[in-house]
BALOBA-1460 file (C-alpha; in Angstrom, 3 decimals):
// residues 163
<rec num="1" residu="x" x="-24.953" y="15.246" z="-19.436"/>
<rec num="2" residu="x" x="-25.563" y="12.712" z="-22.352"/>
<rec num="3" residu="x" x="-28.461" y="14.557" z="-23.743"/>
<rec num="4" residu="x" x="-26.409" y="18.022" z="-23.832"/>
<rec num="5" residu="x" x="-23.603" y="16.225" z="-25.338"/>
<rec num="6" residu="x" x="-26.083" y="14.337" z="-28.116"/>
<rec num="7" residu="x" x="-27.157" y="17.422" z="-29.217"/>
<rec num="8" residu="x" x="-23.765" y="19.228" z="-29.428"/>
<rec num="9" residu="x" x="-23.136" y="16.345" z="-31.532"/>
<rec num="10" residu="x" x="-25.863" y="16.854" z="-33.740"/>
<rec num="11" residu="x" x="-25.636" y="20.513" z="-34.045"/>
<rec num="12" residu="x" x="-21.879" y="20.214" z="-34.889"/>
<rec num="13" residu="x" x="-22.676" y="17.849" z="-37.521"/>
<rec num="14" residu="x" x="-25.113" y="19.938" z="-39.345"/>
<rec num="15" residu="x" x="-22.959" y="22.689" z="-39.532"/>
<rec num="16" residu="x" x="-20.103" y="20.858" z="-41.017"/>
<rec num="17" residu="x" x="-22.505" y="19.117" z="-43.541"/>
<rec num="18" residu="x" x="-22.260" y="22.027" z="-45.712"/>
<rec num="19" residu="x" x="-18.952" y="22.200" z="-46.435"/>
<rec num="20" residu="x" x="-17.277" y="20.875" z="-49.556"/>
<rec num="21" residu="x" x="-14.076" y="20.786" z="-51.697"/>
<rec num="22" residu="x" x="-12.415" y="24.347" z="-53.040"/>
<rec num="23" residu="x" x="-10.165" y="25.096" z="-56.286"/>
<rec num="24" residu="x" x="-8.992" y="28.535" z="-57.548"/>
<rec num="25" residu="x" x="-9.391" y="29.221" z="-61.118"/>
<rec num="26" residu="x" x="-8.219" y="31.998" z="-61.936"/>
<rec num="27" residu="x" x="-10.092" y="34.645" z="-60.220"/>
<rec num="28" residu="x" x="-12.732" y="33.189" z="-59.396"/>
<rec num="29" residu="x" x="-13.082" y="30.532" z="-55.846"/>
<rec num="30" residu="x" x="-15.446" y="27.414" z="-56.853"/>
<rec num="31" residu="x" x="-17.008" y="25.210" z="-54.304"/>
<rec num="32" residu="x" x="-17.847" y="22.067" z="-54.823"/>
<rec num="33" residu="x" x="-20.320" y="20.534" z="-51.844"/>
<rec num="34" residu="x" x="-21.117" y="16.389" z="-52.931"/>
<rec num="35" residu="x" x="-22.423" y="15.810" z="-56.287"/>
<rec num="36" residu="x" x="-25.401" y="18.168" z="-55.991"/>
<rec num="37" residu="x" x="-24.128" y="22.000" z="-55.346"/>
<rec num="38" residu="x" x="-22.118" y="24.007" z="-56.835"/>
<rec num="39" residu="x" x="-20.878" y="27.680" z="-55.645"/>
<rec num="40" residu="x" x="-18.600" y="30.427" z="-57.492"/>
<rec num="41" residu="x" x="-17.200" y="33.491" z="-55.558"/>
<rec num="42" residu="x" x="-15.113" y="36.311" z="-56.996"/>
<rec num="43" residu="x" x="-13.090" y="37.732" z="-53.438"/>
<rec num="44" residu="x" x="-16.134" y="37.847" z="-51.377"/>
<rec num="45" residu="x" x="-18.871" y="38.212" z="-54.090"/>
<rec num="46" residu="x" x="-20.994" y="35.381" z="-55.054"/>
<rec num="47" residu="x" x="-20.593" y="34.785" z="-58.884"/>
<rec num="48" residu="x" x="-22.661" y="31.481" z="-59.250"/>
<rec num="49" residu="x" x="-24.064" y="28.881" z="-57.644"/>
<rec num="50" residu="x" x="-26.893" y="25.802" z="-58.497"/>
<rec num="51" residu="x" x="-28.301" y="23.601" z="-55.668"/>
<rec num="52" residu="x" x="-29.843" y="20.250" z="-57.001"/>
<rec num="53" residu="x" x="-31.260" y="19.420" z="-53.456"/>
<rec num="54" residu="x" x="-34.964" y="21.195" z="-54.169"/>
<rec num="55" residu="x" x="-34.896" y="19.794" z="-57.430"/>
<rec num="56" residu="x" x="-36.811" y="16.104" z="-57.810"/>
<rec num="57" residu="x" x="-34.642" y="15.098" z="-60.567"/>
<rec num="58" residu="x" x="-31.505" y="17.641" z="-61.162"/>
<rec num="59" residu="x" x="-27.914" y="17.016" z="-62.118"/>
<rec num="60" residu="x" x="-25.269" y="18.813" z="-61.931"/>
<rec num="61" residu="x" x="-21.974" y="18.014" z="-65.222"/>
<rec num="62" residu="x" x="-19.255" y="20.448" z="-66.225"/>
<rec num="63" residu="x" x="-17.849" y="19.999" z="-69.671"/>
<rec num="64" residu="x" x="-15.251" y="21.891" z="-71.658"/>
<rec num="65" residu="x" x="-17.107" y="21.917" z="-74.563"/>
<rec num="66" residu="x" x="-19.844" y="24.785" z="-75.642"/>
<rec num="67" residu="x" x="-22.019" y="21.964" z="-77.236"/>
<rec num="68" residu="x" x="-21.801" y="18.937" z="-75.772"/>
<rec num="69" residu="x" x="-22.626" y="15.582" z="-76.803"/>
<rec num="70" residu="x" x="-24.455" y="13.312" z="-74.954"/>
<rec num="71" residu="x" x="-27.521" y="10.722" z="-74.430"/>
<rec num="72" residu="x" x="-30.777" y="11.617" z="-72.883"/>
<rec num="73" residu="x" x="-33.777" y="9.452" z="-72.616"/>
<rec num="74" residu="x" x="-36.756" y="9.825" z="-70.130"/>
<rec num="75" residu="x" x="-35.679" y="13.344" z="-69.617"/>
<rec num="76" residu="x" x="-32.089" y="11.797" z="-68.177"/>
<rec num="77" residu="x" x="-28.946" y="13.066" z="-70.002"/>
<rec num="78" residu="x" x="-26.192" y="10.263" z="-69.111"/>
<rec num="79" residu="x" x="-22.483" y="10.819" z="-68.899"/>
<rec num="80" residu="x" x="-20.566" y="11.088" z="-71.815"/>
<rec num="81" residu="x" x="-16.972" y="11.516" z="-72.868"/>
<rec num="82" residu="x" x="-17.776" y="15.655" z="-72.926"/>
<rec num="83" residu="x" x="-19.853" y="15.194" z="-69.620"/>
<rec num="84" residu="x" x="-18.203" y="14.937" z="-66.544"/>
<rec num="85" residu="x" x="-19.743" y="14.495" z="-63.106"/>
<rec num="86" residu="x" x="-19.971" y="17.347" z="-60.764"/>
<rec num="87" residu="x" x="-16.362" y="16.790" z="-58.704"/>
<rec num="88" residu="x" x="-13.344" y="19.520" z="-58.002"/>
<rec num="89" residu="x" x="-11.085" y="17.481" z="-60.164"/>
<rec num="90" residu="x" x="-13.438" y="17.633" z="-63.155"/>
<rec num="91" residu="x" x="-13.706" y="21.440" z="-63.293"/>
<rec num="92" residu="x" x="-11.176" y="22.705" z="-66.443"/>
<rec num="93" residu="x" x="-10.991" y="26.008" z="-67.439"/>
<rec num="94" residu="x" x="-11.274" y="26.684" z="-71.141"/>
<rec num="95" residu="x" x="-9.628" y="29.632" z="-72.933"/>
<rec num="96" residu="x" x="-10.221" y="30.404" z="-75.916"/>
<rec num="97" residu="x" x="-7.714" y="31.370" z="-78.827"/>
<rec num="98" residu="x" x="-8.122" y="35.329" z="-79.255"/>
<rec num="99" residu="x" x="-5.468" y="37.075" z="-78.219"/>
<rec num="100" residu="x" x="-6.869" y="40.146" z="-77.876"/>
<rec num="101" residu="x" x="-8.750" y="39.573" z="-74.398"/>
<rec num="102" residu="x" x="-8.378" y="36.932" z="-71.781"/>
<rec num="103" residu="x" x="-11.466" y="34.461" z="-72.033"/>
<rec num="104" residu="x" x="-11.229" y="31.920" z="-70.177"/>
<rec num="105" residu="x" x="-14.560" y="30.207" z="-68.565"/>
<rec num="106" residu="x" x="-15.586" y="27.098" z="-66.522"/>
<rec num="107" residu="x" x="-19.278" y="25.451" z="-67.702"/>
<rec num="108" residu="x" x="-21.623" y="23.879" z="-65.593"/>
<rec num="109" residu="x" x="-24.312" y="22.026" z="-67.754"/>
<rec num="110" residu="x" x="-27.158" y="21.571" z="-65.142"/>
<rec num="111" residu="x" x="-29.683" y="19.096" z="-66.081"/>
<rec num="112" residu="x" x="-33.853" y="18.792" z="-64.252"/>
<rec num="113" residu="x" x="-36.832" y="16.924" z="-65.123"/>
<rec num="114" residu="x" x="-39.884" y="15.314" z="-63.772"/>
<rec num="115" residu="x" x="-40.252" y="11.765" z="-62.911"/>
<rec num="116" residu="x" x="-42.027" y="11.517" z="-66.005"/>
<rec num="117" residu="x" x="-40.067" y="13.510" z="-68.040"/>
<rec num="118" residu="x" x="-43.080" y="15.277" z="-69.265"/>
<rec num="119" residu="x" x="-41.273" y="18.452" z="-68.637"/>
<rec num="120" residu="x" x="-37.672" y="19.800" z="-68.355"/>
<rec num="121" residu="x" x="-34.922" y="21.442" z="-69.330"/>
<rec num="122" residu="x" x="-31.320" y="21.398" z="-69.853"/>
<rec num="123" residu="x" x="-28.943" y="24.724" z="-69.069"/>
<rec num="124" residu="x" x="-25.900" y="25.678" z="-69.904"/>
<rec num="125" residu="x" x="-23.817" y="27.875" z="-67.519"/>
<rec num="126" residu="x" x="-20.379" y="29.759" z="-68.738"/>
<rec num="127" residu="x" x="-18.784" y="31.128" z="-66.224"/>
<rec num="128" residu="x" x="-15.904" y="34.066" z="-66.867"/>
<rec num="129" residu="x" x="-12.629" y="33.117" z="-65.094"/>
<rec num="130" residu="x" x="-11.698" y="36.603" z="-65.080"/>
<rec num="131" residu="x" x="-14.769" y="38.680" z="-64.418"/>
<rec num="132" residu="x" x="-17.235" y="36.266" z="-62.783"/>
<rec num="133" residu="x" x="-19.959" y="37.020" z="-65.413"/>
<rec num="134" residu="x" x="-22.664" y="34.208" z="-66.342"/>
<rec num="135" residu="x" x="-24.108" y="32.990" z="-70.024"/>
<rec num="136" residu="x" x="-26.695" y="31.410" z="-70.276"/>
<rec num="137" residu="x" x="-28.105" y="28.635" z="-72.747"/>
<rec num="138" residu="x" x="-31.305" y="27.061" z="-71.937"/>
<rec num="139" residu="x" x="-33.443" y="24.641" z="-73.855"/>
<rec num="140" residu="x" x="-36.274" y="23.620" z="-72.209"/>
<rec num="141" residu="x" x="-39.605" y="21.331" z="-73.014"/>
<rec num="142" residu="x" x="-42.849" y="20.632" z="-71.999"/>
<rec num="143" residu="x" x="-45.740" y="17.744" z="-73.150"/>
<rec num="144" residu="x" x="-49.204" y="18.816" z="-72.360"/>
<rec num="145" residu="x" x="-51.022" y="15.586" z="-72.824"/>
<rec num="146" residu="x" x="-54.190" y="17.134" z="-73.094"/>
<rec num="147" residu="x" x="-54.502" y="20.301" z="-74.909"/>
<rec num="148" residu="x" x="-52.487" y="23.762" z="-73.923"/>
<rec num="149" residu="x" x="-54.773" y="25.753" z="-71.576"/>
<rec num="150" residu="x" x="-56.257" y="28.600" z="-73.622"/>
<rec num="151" residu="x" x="-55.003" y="32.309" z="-72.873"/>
<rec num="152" residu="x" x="-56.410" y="34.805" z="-70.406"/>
<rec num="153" residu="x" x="-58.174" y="37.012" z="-72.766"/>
<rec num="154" residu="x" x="-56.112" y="40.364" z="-72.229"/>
<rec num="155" residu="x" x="-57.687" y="43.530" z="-74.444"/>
<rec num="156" residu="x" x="-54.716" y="45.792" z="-73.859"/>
<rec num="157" residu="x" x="-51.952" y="46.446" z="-76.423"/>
<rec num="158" residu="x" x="-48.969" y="47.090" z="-76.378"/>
<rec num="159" residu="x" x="-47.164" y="46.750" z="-79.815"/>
<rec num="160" residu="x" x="-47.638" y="49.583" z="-82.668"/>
<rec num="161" residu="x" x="-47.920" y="47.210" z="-84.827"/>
<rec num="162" residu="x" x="-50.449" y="45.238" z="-83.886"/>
<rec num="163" residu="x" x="-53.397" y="48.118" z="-82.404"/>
């Protein structure tokens, strides 16, 4: 009876581990699960979502600002007055001032590296309010310490210009 009863407990606990603080904004549902996931849903569609878990060094930051400004060194971006942890109270939608169409967005700026920083990349996710739809703005970089690999050597062409 103890051993059925240890593994309802650990069953129930695993399926309750996934579940994390919710805010409407607007049209859209956002889910916040920890500091490391983050999931946007328009009714029943999914809109959005970024899980840090698979990711050796990955954060998660939302910002109101389309260029933020902030530190990074080693690959790590640290938190600054225009990045904000990944929490439900730190999510702000933004709308901007043309009064011709509703724009209002939400920004998730999702940070991942390597251990040694040798490559990364830093994204920036804007997320409609109102329609669900995603930008993206990615700036990524990589150090190859010893050389770039040369090219496959591919005959076939493609471009007028060039053949």
């Amino acid at each position: 009876m103890k051993r059925v009863l240890l593994i309802f407990l650990l069953l129930s606990s695993n399926l309750f581990a996934e579940q994390g603080e919710t805010v409407q904004i607007n049209n859209l549902k956002v889910t916040v699960t920890g500091e490391y996931k983050v999931e946007v849903y328009k009714d029943l569609k999914h809109m959005f979502s970024f899980d840090c878990r698979p990711h050796t060094m990955c954060e998660i930051f939302t910002t109101t600002m389309e260029d933020p400004e902030y530190k990074m060194m080693d690959g790590v971006v640290y938190e600054s007055a225009d990045l904000k942890p990944l929490a439900i109270e730190n999510i702000e939608e933004v709308v901007g001032y043309n009064t011709n169409f509703y724009d209002g967005n939400i920004r998730f700026f999702v940070t991942i590296t390597t251990p040694t920083a040798a490559y990364g990349h830093r994204t920036m996710y804007t997320v409609n309010t109102e329609t669900g739809g995603v930008a993206v703005k990615r700036e990524e970089w990589d150090w190859y310490r010893y050389g770039m690999p040369k090219p496959k050597k591919n005959n076939s062409c493609f471009s007028i210009a060039y053949c």
